[in-house]
LUMLUM-737766 format. One record per residue (C-alpha): residue number from 1; y, z, x; residue in three letters. Coordinates in steps of 0.5 Angstrom, whole numbers, plus 500, padded with zeros to 3 digits. Example, Ala and Ser with C-alpha at 12.3 -4.5 7.8 and 13.67 -1.06 7.14 Angstrom:
% LUMLUM-737766
(r 1, (491, 516, 525), ala) (r 2, (498, 514, 527), ser) 
***
This chain:
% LUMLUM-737766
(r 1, (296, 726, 942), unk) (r 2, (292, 726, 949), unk) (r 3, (286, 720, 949), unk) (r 4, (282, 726, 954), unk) (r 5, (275, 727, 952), unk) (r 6, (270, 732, 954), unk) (r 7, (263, 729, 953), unk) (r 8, (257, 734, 952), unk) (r 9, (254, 730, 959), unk) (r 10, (246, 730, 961), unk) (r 11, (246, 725, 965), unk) (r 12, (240, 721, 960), unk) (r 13, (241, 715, 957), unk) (r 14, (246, 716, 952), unk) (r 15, (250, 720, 955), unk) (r 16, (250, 716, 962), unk) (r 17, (253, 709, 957), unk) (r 18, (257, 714, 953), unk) (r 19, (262, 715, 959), unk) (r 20, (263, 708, 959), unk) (r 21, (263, 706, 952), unk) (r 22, (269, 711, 952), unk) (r 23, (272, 709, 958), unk) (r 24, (272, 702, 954), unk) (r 25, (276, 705, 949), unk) (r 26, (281, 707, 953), unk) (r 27, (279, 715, 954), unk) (r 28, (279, 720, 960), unk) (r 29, (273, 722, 961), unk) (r 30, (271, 729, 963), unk) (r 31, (264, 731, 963), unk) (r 32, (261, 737, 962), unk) (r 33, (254, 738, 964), unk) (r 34, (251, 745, 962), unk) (r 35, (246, 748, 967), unk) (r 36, (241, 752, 961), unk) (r 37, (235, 752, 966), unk) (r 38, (234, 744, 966), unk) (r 39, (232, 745, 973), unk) (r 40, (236, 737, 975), unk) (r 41, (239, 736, 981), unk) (r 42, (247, 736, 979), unk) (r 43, (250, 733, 985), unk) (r 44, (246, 728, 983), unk) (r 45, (247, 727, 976), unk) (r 46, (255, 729, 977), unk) (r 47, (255, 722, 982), unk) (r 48, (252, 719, 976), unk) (r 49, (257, 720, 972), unk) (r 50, (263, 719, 976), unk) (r 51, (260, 712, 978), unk) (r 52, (259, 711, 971), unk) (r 53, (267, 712, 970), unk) (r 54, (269, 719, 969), unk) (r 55, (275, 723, 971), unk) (r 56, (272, 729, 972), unk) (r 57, (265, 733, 972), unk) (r 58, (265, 740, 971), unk) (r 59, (258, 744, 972), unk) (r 60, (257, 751, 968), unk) (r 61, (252, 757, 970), unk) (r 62, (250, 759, 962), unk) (r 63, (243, 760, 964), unk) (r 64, (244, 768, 964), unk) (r 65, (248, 768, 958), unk) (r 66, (242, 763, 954), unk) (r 67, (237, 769, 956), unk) (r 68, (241, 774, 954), unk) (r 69, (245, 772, 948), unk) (r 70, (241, 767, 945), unk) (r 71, (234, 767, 948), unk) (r 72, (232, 774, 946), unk) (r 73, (236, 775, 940), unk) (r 74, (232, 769, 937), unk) (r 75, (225, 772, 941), unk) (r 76, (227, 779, 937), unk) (r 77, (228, 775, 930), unk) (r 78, (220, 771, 932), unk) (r 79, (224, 764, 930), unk) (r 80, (219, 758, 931), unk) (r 81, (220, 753, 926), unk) (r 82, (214, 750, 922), unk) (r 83, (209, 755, 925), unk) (r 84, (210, 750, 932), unk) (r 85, (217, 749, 935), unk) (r 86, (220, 755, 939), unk) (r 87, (227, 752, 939), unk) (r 88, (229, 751, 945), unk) (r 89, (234, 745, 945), unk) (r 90, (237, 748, 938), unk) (r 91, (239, 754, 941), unk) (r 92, (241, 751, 946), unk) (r 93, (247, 747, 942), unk) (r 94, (251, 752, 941), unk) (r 95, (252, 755, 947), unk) (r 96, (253, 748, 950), unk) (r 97, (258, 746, 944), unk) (r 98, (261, 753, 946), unk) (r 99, (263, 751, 952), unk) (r 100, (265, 745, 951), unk) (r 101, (270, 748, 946), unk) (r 102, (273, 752, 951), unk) (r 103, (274, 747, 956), unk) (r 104, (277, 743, 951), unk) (r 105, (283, 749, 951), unk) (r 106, (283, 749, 959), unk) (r 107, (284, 741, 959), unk) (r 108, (288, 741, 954), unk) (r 109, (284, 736, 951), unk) (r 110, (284, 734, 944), unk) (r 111, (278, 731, 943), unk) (r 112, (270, 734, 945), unk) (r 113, (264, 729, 944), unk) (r 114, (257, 729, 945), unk) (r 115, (251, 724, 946), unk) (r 116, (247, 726, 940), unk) (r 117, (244, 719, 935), unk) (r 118, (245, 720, 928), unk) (r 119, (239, 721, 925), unk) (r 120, (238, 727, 928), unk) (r 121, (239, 734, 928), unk) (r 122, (244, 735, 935), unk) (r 123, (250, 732, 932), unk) (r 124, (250, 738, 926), unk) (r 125, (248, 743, 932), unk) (r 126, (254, 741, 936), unk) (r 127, (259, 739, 931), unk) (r 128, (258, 744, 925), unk) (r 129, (259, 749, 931), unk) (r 130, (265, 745, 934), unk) (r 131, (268, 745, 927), unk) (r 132, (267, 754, 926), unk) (r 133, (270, 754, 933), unk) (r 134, (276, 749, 933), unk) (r 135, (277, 745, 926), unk) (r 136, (283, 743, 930), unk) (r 137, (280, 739, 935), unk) (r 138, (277, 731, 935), unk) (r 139, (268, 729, 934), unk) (r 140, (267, 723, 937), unk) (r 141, (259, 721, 937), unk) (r 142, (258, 714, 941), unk) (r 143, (252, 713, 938), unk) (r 144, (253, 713, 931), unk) (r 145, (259, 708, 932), unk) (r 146, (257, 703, 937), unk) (r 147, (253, 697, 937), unk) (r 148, (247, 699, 941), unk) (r 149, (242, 700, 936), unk) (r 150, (236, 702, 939), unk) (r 151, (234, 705, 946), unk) (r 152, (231, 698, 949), unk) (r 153, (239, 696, 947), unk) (r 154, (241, 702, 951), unk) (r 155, (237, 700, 957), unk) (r 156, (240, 693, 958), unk) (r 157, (248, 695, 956), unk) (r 158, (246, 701, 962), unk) (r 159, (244, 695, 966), unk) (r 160, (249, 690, 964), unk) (r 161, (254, 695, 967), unk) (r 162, (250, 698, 973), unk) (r 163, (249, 704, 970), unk) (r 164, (244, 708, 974), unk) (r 165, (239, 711, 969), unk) (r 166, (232, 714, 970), unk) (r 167, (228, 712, 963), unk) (r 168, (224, 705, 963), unk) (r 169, (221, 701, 958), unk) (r 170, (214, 702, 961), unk) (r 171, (216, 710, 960), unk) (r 172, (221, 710, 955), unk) (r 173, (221, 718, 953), unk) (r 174, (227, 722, 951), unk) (r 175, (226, 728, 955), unk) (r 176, (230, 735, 954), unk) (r 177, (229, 740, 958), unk) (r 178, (232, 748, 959), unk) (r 179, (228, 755, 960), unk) (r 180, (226, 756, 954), unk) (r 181, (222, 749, 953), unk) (r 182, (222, 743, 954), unk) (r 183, (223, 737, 947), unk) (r 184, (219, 730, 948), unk) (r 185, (220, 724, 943), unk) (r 186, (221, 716, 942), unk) (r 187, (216, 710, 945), unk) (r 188, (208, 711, 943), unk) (r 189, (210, 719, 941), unk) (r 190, (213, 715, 934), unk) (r 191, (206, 712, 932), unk) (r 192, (203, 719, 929), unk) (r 193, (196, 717, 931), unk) (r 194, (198, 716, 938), unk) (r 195, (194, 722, 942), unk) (r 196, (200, 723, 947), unk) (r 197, (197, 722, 954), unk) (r 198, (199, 727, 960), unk) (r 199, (204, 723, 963), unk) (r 200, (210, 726, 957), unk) (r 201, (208, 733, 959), unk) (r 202, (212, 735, 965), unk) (r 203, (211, 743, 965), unk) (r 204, (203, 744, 963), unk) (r 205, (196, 742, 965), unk) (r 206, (191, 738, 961), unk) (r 207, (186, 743, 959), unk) (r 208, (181, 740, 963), unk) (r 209, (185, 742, 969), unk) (r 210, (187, 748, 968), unk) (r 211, (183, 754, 971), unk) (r 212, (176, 756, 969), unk) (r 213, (178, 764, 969), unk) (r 214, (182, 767, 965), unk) (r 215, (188, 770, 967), unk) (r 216, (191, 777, 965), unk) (r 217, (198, 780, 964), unk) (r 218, (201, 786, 962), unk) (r 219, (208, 785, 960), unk) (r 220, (213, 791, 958), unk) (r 221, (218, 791, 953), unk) (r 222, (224, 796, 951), unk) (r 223, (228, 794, 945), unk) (r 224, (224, 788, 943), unk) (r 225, (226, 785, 950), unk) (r 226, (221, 783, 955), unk) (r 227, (222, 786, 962), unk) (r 228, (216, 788, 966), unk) (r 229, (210, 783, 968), unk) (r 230, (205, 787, 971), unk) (r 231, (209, 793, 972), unk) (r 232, (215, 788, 976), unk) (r 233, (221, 788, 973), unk) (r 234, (224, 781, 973), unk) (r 235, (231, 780, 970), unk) (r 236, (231, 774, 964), unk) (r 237, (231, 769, 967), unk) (r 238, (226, 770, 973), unk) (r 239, (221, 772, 967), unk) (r 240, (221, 767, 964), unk) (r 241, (221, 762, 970), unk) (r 242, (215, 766, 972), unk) (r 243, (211, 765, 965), unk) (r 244, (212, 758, 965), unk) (r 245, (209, 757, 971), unk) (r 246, (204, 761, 970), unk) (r 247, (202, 759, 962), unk) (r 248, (203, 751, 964), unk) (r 249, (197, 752, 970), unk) (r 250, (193, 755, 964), unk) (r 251, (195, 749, 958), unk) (r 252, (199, 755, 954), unk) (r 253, (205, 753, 949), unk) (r 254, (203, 745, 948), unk) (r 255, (205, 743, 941), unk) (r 256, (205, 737, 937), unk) (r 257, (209, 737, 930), unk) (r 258, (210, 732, 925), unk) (r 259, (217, 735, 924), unk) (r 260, (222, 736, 918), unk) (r 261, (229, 735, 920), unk) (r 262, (235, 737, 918), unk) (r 263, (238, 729, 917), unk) (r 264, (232, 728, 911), unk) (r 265, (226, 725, 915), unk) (r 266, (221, 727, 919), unk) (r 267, (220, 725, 926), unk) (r 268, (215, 726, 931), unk) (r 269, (216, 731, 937), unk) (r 270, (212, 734, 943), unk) (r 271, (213, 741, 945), unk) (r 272, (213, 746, 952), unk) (r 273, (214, 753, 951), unk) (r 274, (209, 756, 956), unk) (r 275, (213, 763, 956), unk) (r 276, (216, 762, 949), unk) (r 277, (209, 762, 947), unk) (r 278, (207, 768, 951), unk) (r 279, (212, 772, 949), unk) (r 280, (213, 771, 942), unk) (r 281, (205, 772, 942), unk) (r 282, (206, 779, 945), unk) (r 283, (213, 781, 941), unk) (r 284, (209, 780, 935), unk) (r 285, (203, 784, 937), unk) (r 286, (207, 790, 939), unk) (r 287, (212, 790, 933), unk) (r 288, (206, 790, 929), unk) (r 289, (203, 797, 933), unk) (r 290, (211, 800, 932), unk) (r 291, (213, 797, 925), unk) (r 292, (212, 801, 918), unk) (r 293, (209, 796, 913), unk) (r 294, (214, 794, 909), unk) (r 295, (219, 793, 916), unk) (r 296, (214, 788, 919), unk) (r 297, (213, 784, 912), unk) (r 298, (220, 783, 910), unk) (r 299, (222, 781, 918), unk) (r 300, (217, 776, 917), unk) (r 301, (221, 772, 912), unk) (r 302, (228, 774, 916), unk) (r 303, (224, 771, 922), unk) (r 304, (223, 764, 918), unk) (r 305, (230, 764, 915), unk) (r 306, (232, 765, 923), unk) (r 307, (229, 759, 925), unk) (r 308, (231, 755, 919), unk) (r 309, (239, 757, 920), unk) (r 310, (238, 756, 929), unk) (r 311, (234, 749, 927), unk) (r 312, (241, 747, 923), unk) (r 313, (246, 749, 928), unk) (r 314, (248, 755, 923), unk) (r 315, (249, 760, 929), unk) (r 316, (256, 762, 928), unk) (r 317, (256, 763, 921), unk) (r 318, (257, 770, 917), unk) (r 319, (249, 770, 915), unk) (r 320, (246, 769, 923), unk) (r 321, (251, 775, 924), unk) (r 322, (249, 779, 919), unk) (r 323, (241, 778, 920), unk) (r 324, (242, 779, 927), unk) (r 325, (244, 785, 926), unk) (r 326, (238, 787, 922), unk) (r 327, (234, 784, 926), unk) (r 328, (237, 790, 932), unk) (r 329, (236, 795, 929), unk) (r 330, (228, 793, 927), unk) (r 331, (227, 793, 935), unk) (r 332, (229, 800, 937), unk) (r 333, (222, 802, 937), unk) (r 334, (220, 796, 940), unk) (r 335, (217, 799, 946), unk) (r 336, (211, 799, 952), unk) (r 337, (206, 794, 954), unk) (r 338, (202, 789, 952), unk) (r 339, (195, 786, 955), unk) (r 340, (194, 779, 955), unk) (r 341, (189, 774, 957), unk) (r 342, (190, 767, 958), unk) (r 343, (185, 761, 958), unk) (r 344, (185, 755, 956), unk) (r 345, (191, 754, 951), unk) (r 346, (190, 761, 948), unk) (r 347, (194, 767, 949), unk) (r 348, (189, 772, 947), unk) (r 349, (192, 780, 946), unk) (r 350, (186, 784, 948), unk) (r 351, (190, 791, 950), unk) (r 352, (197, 794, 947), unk) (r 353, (200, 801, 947), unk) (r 354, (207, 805, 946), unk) (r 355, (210, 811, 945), unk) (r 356, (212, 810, 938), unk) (r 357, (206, 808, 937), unk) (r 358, (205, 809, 928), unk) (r 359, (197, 808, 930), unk) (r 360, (193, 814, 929), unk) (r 361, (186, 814, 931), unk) (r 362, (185, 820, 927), unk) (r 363, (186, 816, 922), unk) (r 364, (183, 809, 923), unk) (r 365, (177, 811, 925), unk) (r 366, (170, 811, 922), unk) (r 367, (167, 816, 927), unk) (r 368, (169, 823, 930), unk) (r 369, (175, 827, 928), unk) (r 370, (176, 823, 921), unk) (r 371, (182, 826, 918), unk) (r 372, (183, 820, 912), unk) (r 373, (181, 824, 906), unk) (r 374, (177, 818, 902), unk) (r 375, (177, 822, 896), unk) (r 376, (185, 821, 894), unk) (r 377, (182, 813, 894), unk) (r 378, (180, 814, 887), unk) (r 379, (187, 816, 884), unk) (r 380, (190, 812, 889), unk) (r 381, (186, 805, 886), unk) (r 382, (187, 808, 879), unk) (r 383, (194, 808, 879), unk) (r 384, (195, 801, 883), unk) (r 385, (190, 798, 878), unk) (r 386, (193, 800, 872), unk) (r 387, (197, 794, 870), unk) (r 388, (191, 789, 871), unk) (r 389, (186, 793, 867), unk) (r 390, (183, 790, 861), unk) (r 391, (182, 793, 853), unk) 
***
């Protein structure tokens, strides 16, 4: 059986000691680092790896393929986890361990591996979808195995070996970052009294910082599908560049989560989503101009088991196909334009319209042209009464 390994590799800490754990235990390592929009420089970090012991590195391009089909589908389903996580890193795990599956087949490797600790909820992303993929196929999670058993021991292991890294002990955080977001946790983040300090946010301003004067934006949708900011068309990926950078000067998308993980504990984390926020605030507001009641109510429980079965790696499962499907067929008349203002950490609608629109003035208003017949209310109230009333 081959001893060669393809490493889901970030060039983090973990990941960096992982190339060299596995090279002592007798692996060829081929890393696989996936551009998902982290912005790093690959050059660099592909040095890194080969420096630190790895056969082979192989970059992915998956930044289109992320917008389109796991971005938008989970923005389509409004999936946020616990009202505040966007869910940026976990629906970047099946994409990732996707890929690395499929390098596996073209390397004729027999086992994959990730850099993912064993209490958290990557390593069930990575190795449930591994298994749904190819359950032929080996999972070696170097931290769960090794000796290294905190990050301050995983910083002089780095060291002892020569491994370049980025992470201090003065700055200790763990760090992920894609289009969709970024994830922040460790160091001071773990006491939940710690105010976090500006220096862990990478992509937002400080409130106080950012501008005194709201911003406005118009953005179009069509099928549930943002595709317009201020009337210029952007494809995916620019769109969500240019709302990051647009929501992070006004202080958008900050949230800070006591969060119940998958493994059983909850854990403390610090979320960036600027255009995650943005666009969930103005898919919500559209679909509630275009969507029938009783639409709109059940597709708020759908969008909660959404986020549940994208939190717990369950994307390649008959359920997430299904409630995708659903999902789909909700967004036909998703359609026009939402007025937005931002200011402050707020995304405020102040403006929306669509030509299916269910919104009828005529019926709505309390002025001119009232056609509402007020006096079916009493039958009405009559009728949706009757099995309360009392004697």
């Amino acid at each position: 059986m081959s001893k060669k390994v393809i490493l889901a590799y970030s060039g983090g800490l973990d990941t960096s000691c992982a190339v060299k754990w596995l090279k002592e235990k007798g692996f060829n390592v081929i890393c696989y680092l996936a551009d998902v929009g982290q912005g790093q420089n690959f050059q660099t970090v592909k040095t890194r790896a080969m420096k630190t012991g790895a056969s082979k590195v192989i970059v992915g391009n998956l930044k289109k393929e992320f917008v389109e089909d796991f971005i938008w589908p989970s923005l389509k389903a409004n999936a946020v986890y616990e009202s505040k996580y966007f869910l940026a890193t976990a629906l970047s795990r099946p994409i990732i361990a996707k890929e690395l599956v499929e390098v596996a087949h073209k390397e004729k490797a027999s086992y994959v591996a990730h850099g993912c600790t064993g209490k958290g909820n990557d390593q069930v992303r990575f190795e449930v979808t591994f298994a749904a993929l190819d359950s032929k196929l080996k999972t070696i999670a170097p931290l769960r195995e090794w000796d290294l058993p905190t990050r301050e021991a995983e910083i002089r292991y780095a060291k002892v070996h020569k491994i370049p890294i980025d992470v201090t002990k003065k700055k200790p955080y763990s760090i992920d970052k894609n289009l969709w977001g970024i994830s922040i946790e460790s160091g001071n983040l773990e006491d939940p009294w710690f105010e976090p300090t500006e220096d862990a946010y990478q992509m937002t301003r400080a409130i106080v910082k950012s501008p005194n004067k709201p911003c406005y934006l118009k953005i179009d949708f069509k099928k549930g599908i943002p595709t317009k900011i201020n009337g210029k068309k952007l494809d995916g990926i620019k769109l969500i560049g240019k709302l990051n950078e647009i929501g992070g000067r006004y202080s958008i998308g900050r949230s800070d989560l006591i969060e119940n993980r998958l493994v059983g504990i909850k854990s403390r984390e610090i979320y960036e989503a600027p255009a995650a926020k943005i666009l969930f605030e103005a898919h919500k507001a559209l679909e509630s101009l275009v969507l029938d009641r009783e639409t709109l109510h059940f597709k708020e429980v759908v969008g909660l088991k959404y986020s549940r079965l994208v939190y717990d790696g369950l994307w390649y499962t008959p359920l997430k196909g299904a409630i995708d499907k659903f999902v789909d067929s909700t967004q036909e008349p998703v359609e026009g334009t939402i007025n937005l203002k931002l200011f402050k950490g707020n995304v405020i609608i102040v403006g929306r319209k669509s030509p299916k629109s269910l919104y009828k003035k005529e019926l709505a208003t309390y002025g001119k042209g009232d056609k509402f017949d007020q006096g079916l209310a009493k039958g009405f109230i009559e009728l949706f009464g009757l099995p309360y009333k009392k004697g």
